[in-house]
C-alpha positions in Angstrom: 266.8 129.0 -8.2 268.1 127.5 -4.8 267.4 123.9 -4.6 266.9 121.8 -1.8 267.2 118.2 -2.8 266.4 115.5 -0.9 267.4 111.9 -0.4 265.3 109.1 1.6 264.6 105.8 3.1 261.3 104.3 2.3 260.8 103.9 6.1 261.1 108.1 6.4 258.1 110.0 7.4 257.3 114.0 6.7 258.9 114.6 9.7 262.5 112.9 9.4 262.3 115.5 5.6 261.6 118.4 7.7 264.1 117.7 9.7 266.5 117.3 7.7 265.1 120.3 5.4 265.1 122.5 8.4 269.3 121.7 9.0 270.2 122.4 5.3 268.0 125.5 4.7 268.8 127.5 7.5 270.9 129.9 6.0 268.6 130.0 2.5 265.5 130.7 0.8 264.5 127.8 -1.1 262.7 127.8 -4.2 262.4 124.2 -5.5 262.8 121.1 -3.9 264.2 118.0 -5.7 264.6 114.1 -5.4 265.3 110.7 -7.2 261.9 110.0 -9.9 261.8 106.5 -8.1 260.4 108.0 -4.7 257.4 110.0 -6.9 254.0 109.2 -5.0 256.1 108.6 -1.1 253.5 109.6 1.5 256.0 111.3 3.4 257.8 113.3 0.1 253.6 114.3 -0.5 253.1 115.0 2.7 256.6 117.3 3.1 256.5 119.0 -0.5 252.5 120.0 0.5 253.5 121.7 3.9 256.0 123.8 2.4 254.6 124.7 -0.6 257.0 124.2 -2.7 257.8 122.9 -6.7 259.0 119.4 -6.9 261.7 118.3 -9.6 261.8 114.4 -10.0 264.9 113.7 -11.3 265.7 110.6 -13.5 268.1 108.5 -11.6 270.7 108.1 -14.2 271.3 111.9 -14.1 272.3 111.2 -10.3 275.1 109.8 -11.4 277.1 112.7 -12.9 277.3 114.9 -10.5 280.2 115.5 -7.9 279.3 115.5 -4.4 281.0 116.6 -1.7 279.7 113.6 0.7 279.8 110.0 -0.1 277.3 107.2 1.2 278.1 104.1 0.1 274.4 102.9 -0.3 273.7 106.1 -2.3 277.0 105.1 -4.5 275.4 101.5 -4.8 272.3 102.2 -5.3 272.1 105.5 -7.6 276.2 105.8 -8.6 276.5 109.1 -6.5 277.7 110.0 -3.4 274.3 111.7 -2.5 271.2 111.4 -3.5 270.3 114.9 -1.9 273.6 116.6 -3.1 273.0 115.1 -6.8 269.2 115.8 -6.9 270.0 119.2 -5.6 272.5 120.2 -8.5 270.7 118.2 -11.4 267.4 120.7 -10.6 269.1 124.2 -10.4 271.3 123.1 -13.2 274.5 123.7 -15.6 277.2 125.2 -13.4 275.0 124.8 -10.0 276.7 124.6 -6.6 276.3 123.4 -3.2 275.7 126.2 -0.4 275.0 123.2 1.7 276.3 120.0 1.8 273.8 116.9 3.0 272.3 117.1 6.3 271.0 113.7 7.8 267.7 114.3 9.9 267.9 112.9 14.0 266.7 109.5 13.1 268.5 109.3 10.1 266.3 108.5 7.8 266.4 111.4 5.4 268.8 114.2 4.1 269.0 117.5 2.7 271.1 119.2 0.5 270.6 122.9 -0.9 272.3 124.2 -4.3 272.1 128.0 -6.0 271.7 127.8 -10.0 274.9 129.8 -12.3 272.6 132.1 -13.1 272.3 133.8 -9.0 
């Protein structure tokens, strides 16, 4: 499984994920996307997850919190206890013993980011 996880601002349309997407993924085949559980029902995550066709993990915010990021915003650390919400989301979906092939990317108008993580088992 190669995960692209995502982290957002409410203000982020389908375009500022697919920017972002686009910059993280370059390099990889992605085969799930994942985010925060709070952002469930976002026009712009529906939107997004529907052009590329794609599963969607929701993860529960409190397993945010135990992953290690390589980046570090302070709002993400304030709001969710991790670095990255698109780093954290990404690891937490492909699971035990994931790792980051990419670390977040932050779209042009910086309103969304991407990360992408391989599961143990690839």
């Amino acid at each position: 499984m190669i995960v692209a996880g995502l982290g957002f601002s409410s203000t982020a349309s389908a375009d500022s994920l697919r920017a972002a997407y686009d910059l993280a993924s370059a390099d990889h085949v992605v085969t799930d996307l994942a985010t925060v559980a709070d952002k469930d029902g976002h026009p712009a995550l529906s939107d997004f997850a529907r052009s590329v066709n794609l599963p969607l993990h929701l993860i529960a915010a409190d397993h945010l919190s135990g992953q290690r990021t390589l980046t570090c915003s302070p709002r993400s650390r304030a709001t969710y206890g991790t670095g990255s919400v698109a780093e954290a989301a990404a690891l937490a979906a492909a699971g035990i013993g994931a790792r980051l092939l990419s670390p977040r990317h932050i779209s042009t108008d910086r309103l969304a980011t991407c990360a992408v993580a391989i599961g143990a088992s690839l």
